[in-house]
N, C-alpha and C positions, 0 to 999 in steps of 0.2 A: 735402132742402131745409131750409135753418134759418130759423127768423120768430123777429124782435124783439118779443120782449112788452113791450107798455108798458102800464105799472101809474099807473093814473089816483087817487087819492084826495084827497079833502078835509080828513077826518077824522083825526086819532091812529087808530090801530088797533092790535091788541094782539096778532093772531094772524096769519099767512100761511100759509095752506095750498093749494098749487100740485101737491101729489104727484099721480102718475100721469096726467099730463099731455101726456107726450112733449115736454117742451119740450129744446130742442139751444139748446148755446152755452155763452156764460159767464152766470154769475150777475150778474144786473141790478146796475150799482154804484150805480143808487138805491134799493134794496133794503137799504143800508146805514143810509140816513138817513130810514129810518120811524122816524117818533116815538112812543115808547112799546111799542114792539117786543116782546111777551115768546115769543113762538113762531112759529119759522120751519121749515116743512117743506116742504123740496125734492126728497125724497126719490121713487126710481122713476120716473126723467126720463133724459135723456140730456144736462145740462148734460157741460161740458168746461171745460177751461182750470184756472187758480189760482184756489182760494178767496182771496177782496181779505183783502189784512193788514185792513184797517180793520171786518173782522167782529166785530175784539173791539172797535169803539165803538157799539155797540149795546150800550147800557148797561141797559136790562130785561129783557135777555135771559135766559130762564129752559131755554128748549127749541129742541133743535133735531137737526133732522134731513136728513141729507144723501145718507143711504143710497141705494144702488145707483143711481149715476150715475156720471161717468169724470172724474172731477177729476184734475189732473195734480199737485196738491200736499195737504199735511196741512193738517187746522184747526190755526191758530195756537195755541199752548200756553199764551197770556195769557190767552184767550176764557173757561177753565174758572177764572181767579182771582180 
């Protein structure tokens, strides 16, 4: 069975860390539009689907990790420039 995680916040926050989890699905596409973003770890889950092209506008992005989950496509090659 797959659950919609909804991610509630107020605040900028500066780190996401969701690893080992078991979450299934695609990755959240507001998860794109945290503000101030510099570390995302989604790693050790069972997301699926395409990482969103618009990963790479998460413009404080410093870290991130995607490891061992079933993505159907590669991180975008703009994201590391």
């Amino acid at each position: 069975m797959s659950y919609r995680l909804q991610l509630y916040y107020s605040l900028p926050t500066d780190s996401l860390n969701v690893a080992n989890n078991q979450l299934k699905g695609p990755l959240p596409q507001q998860w794109m539009s945290i503000a101030g973003l510099q570390e995302l770890d989604v790693s050790h889950n069972e997301l699926s689907g395409e990482i969103p092209n618009d990963i790479d506008g998460i413009k404080n992005l410093r870290s991130l990790n995607m490891a061992h989950n079933h993505f159907s496509s590669s991180i975008p090659p703009e994201l590391g420039r």
